[in-house]
C-alpha positions in Angstrom: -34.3 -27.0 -73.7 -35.0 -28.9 -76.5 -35.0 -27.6 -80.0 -38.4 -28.7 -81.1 -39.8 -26.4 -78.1 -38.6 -23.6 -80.5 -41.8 -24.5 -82.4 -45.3 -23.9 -81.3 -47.5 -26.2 -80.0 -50.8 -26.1 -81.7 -53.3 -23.7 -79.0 -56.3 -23.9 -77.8 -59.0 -26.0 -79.9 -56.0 -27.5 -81.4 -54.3 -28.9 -78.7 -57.4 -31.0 -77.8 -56.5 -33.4 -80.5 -53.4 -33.3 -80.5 -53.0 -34.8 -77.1 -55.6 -37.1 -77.5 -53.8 -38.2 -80.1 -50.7 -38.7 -78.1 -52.9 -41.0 -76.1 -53.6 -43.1 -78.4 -51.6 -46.2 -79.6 -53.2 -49.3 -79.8 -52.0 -51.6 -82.3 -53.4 -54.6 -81.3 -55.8 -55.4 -84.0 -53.7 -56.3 -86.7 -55.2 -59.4 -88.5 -53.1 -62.4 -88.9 -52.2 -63.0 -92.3 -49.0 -63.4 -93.8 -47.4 -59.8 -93.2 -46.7 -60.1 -97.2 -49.6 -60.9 -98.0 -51.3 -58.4 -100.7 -54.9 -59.3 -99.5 -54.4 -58.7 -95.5 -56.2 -55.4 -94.5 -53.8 -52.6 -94.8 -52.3 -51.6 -91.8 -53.1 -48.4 -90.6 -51.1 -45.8 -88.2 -51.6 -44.8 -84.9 -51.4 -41.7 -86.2 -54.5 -41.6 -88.5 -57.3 -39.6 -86.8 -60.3 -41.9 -86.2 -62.8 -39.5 -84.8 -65.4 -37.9 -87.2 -63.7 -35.2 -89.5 -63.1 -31.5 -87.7 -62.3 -28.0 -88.7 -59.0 -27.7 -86.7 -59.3 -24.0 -88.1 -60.5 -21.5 -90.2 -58.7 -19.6 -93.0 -58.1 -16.1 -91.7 -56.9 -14.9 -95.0 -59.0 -12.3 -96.9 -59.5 -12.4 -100.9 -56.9 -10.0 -101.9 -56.4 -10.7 -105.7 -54.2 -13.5 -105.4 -54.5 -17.2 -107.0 -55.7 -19.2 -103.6 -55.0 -23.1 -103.4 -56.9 -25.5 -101.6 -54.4 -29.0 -100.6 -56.6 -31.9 -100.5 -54.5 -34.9 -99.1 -52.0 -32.4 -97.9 -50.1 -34.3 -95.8 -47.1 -32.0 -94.2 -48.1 -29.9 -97.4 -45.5 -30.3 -100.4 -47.5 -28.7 -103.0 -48.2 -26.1 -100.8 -45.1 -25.2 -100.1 -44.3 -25.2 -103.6 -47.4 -23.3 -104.8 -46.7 -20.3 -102.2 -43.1 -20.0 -103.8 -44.8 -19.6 -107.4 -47.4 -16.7 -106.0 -50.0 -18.8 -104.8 -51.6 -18.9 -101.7 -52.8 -21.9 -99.5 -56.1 -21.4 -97.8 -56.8 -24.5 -96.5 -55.2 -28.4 -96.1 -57.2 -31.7 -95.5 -55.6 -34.7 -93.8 -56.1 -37.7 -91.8 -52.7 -37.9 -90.5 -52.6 -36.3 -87.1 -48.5 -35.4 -87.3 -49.1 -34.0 -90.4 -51.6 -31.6 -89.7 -49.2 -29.8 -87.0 -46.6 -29.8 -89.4 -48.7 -28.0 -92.4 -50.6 -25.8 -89.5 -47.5 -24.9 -88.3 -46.0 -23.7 -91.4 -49.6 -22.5 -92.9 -50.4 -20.2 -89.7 -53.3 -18.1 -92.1 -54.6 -21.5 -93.6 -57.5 -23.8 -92.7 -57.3 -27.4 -91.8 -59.4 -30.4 -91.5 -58.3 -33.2 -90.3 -60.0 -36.4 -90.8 -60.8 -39.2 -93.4 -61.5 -37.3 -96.7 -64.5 -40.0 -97.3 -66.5 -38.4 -94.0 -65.8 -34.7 -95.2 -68.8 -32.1 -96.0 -69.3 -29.4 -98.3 -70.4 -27.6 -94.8 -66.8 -28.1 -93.3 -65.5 -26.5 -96.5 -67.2 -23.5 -96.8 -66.5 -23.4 -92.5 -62.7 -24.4 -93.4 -62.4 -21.6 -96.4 -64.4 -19.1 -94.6 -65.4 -17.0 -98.0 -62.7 -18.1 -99.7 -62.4 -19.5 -103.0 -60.1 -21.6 -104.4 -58.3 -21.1 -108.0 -56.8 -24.6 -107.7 -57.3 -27.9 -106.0 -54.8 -29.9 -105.6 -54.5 -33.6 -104.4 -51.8 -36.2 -103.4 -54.0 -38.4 -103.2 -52.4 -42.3 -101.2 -50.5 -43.8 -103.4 -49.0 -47.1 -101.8 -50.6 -49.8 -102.7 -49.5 -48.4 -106.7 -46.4 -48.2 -105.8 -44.1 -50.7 -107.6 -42.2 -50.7 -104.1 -44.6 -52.1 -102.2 -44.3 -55.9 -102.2 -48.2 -55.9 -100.7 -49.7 -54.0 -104.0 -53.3 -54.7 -104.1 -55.7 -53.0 -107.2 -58.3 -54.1 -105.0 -57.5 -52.2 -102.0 -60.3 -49.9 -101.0 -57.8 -47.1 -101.2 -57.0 -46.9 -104.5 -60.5 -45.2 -104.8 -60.1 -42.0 -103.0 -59.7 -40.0 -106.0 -63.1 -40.3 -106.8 -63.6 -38.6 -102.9 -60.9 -35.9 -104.5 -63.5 -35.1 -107.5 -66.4 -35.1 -104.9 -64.7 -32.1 -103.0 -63.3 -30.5 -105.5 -66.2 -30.2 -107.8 -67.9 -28.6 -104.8 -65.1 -26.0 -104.8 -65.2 -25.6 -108.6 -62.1 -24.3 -108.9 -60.7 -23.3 -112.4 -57.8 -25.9 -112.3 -57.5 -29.4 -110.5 -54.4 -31.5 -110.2 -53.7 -34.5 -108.9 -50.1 -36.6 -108.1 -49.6 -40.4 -107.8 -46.6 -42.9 -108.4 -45.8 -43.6 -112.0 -46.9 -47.4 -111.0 -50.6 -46.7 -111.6 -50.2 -46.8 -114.9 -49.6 -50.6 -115.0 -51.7 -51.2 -112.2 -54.9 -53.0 -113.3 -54.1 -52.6 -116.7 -54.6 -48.8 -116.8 -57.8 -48.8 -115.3 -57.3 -46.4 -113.2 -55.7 -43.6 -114.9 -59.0 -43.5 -117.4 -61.0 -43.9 -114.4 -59.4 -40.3 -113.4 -59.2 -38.6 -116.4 -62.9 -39.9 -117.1 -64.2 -38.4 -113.7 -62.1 -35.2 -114.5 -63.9 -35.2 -117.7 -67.4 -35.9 -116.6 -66.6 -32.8 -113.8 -66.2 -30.6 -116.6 -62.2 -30.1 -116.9 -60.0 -31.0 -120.1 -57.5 -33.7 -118.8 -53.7 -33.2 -119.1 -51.6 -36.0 -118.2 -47.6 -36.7 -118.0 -45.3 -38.4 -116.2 -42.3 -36.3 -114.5 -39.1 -36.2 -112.8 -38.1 -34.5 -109.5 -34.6 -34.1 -110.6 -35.2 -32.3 -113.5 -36.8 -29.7 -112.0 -33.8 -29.0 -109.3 -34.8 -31.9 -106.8 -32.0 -33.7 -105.9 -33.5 -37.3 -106.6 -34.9 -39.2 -109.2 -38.8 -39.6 -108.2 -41.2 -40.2 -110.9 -44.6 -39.1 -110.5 -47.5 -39.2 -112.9 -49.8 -35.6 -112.8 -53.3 -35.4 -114.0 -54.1 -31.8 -114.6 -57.6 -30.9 -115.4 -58.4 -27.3 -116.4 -61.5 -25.4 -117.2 -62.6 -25.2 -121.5 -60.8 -22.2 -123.0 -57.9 -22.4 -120.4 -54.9 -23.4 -122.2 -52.3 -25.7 -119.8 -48.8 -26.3 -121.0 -46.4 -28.4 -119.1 -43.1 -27.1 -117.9 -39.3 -27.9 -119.6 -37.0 -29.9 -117.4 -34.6 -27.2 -115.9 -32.3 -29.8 -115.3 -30.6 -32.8 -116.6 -29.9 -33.5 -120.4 -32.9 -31.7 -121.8 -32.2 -28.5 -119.5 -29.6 -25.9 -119.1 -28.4 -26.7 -115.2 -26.8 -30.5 -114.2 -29.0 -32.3 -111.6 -28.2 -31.2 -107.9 -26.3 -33.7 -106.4 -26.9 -35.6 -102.9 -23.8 -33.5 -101.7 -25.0 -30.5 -103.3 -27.9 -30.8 -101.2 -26.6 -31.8 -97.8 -22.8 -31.2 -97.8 -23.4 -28.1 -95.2 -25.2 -30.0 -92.4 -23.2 -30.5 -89.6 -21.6 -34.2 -89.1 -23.2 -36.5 -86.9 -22.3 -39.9 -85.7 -25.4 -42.6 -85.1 -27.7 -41.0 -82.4 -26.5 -37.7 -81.9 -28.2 -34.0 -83.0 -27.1 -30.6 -83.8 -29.5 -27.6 -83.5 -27.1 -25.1 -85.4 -25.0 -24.2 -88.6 -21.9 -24.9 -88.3 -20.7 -23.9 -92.0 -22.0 -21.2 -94.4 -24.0 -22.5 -96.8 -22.0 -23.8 -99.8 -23.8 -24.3 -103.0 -26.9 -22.3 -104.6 -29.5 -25.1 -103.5 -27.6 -25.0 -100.2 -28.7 -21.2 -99.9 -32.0 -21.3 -101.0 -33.2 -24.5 -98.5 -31.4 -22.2 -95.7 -33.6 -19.2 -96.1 -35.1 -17.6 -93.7 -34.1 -20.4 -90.9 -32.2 -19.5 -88.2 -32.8 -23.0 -86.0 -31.6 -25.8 -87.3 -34.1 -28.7 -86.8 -34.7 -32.3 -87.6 -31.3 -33.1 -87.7 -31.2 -35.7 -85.5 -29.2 -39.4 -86.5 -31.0 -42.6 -86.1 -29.6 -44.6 -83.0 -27.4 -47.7 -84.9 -26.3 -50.7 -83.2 -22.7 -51.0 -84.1 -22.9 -53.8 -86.6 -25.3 -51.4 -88.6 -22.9 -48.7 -88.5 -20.2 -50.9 -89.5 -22.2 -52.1 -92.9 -22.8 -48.9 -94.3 -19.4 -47.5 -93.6 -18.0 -50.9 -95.1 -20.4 -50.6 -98.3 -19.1 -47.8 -101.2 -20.9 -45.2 -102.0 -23.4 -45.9 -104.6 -24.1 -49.7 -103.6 -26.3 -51.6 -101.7 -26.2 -52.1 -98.3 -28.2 -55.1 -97.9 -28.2 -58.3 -100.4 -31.9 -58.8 -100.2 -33.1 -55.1 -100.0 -31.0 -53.9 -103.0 -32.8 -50.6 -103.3 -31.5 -49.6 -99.4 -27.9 -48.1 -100.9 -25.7 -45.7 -99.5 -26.0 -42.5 -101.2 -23.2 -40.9 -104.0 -22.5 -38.2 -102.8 -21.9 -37.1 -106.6 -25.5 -38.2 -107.8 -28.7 -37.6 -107.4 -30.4 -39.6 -104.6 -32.6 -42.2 -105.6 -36.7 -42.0 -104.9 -37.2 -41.4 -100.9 -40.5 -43.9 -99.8 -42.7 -43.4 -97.1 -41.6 -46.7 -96.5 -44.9 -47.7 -94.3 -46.0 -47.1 -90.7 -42.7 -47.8 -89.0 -40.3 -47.2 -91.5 -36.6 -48.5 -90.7 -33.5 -45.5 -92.4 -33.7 -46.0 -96.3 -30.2 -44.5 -97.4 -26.6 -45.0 -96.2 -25.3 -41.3 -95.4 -22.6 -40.9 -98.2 -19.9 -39.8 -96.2 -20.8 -40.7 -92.3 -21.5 -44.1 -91.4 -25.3 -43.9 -90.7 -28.7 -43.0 -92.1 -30.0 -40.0 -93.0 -31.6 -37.6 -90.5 -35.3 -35.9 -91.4 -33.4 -32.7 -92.8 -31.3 -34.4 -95.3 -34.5 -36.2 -96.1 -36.2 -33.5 -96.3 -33.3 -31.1 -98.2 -33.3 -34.3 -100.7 -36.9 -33.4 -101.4 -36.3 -30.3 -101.4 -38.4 -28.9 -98.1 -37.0 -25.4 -97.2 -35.1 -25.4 -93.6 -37.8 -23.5 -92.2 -40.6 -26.3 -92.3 -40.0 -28.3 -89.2 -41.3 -31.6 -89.2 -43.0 -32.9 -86.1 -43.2 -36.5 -84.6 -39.7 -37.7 -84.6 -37.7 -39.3 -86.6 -39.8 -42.4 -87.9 -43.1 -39.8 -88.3 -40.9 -37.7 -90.0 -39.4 -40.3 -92.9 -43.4 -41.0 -93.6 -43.9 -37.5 -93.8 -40.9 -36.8 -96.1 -41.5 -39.9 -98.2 -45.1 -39.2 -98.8 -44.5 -35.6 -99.7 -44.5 -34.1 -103.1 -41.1 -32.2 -103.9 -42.2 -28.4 -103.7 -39.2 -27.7 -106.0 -41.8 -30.0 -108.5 -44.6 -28.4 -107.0 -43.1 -24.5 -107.6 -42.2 -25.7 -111.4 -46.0 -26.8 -112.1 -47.7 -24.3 -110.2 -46.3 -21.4 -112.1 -47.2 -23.3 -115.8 -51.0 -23.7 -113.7 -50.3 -19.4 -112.8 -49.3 -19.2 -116.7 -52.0 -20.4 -117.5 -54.7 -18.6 -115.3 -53.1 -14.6 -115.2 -52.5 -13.2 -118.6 -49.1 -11.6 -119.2 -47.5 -14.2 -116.7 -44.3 -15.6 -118.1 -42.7 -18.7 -115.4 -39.7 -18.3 -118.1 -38.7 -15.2 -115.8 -38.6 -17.4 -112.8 -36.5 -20.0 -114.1 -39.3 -22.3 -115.8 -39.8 -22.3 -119.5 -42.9 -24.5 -120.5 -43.2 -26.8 -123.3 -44.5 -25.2 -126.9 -46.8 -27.6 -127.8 -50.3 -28.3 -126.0 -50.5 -32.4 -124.6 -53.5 -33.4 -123.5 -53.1 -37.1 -122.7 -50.1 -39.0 -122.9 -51.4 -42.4 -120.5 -48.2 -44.7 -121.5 
């Protein structure tokens, strides 16, 4: 038997879709420009749903006093993830991409989901989504790709970089107390800036005070350096204050290494799986991603040809594997890992395995970002590096969602749960 069989198949009303989407896989209208080229039409995966938007499923969770969350742009639901380990509770993802949706749904059994292109999505289908429910923060990772300083096809024209504006639309229908919203550091240079104002302006003319800062994964126990720029808009008269780095040279712990991280998964060489534990956990991170799963899934190696296999175990530890992709190195396994991408619609392995010549399998991809064991990622390998890549870290997630909890229940002190925030108020700190 498989391992994935372990995990549910979505029922009933869900299953429709899902296999119609399993149907579908024509890629033959791709235009014909230069693949490179920044102004040919984005690409778009098989995997995006291209029907009108529907309410997979309604929340089944009742109001019960806790803070709720509503995950705009979920994909396979970092922030949610990370909000439910600060006290929160999600009620109800939104995504286009099909894979993702069984992932969050799967993981989320109590939430609501529609799936579908945000720009189609109605008030109606909210309030159907929430069912009573509502939400004390909203929360969008909203696409970030053609901002990213990675992408050699960035475009500040694509039609893309607008969907926070579809993220305001939704969210000031919910009128929650606290909005937030994640992107790549690169939006700040991208058309000179515009469209950070244009964020905090429309978070501003929504009626929210707009906090902004850039932070790092790894200094919030993420083992790899991903910069991320936050905008978080909060009701007048709520007072926001950012969290302290935990880790690093400004907090009290060192970074969690790559081996840190991973150094308990059973070896593999290139196309082979393993479905168990074959060590106890070894570190503290080790432990914590570990609880609660008894399967081991995901940890399946990408099938090399030999010469590939050769190159990363010829290259050390630390260096590039490629003299033209410079930022495709094999990992230190004493280091952080660098930023994990998305890496498009077909991504090829990112990182050398420190130790075993190969690349990494989803779990170390997702231990890296610091997904617990028990979130399986659906889709195989390939869906699951766009899945990982795209993610928010919900060790990041966990560290601003209890400075949002803070800052919404009085008497709440995140310093108890490992997370001291700064002293000073910042409101906007664009550059």
């Amino acid at each position: 038997m498989c391992p994935a069989s372990a995990w549910r198949r979505p029922p009933g009303r869900c299953r429709t879709w899902w296999d119609k989407v399993e149907r579908v896989r024509d890629m033959s209208c791709v235009n014909q420009l230069d693949p490179w080229d920044p102004k040919r039409l984005p690409e778009e995966s098989p995997y995006y749903w291209k029907g009108s938007p529907q309410v997979l499923r309604r929340s089944s969770l009742r109001d019960e006093g806790r803070l709720i969350l509503v995950d705009l742009f979920s994909g396979a639901g970092g922030f949610s993830v990370g909000f439910e380990q600060a006290g929160f509770v999600s009620a109800l993802g939104l995504d286009i991409y099909t894979v993702a949706a069984k992932t969050f749904m799967e993981h989320h059994p109590r939430a609501g989901f529609i799936l579908g292109d945000a720009r189609a999505v109605t008030p109606e289908m909210l309030l159907e989504a929430l069912n009573g429910l509502r939400p004390h923060v909203v929360t969008g990772g909203v696409p970030c790709q053609r901002f990213s300083l990675t992408n050699r096809k960035r475009n500040d024209e694509d039609p893309r970089n607008y969907l926070f504006r579809e993220f305001i639309r939704l969210a000031r229908f919910l009128d929650p107390d606290v909005l937030i919203v994640e992107n790549v550091s690169g939006i700040r240079s991208a058309a000179n800036g515009k469209f950070v104002l244009e964020i905090v302006r429309a978070m501003e003319e929504a009626g929210y005070r707009a906090h902004v800062e850039v932070l790092n994964a790894a200094d919030f126990g993420v083992p790899q350096h991903r910069k991320r720029i936050f905008f978080v808009g909060v009701r007048p008269g709520i007072e926001f204050r950012w969290p302290r780095p935990t880790h690093g040279p400004l907090g009290e712990h060192p970074w969690v290494s790559v081996w840190e991280a991973i150094g308990d998964l059973p070896p593999l060489g290139p196309g082979e799986s393993a479905h168990e534990y074959h060590l106890p956990p070894q570190t503290d991170y080790q432990r914590r991603m570990r609880e609660g799963a008894v399967l081991l899934g995901n940890h399946e190696s990408p099938k090399h040809p030999k010469g590939t296999s050769e190159m990363i175990a010829n290259t050390p530890p630390g260096e590039p594997m490629y003299e033209k992709f410079r930022q495709r190195i094999r990992l230190h396994p004493d280091r952080p890992s660098p930023t994990i991408v998305a890496g498009g619609i077909r991504p090829q392995f990112q990182f050398g395995h420190p130790t075993q010549p190969r690349g990494l399998t989803v779990r170390e991809l997702a231990r890296l970002q610091s997904f617990p064991d028990v979130v399986y990622f659906h889709g195989g390998i390939v869906q699951g590096r766009v899945q990982t890549g795209n993610a928010v870290p919900p060790l990041m997630a966990r560290a601003l969602a209890l400075a949002v909890r803070a800052a919404l229940e009085d008497g709440f002190d995140p310093e108890e749960h490992g997370v001291p925030l700064r002293s000073a108020v910042t409101r906007v700190a664009l550059f």
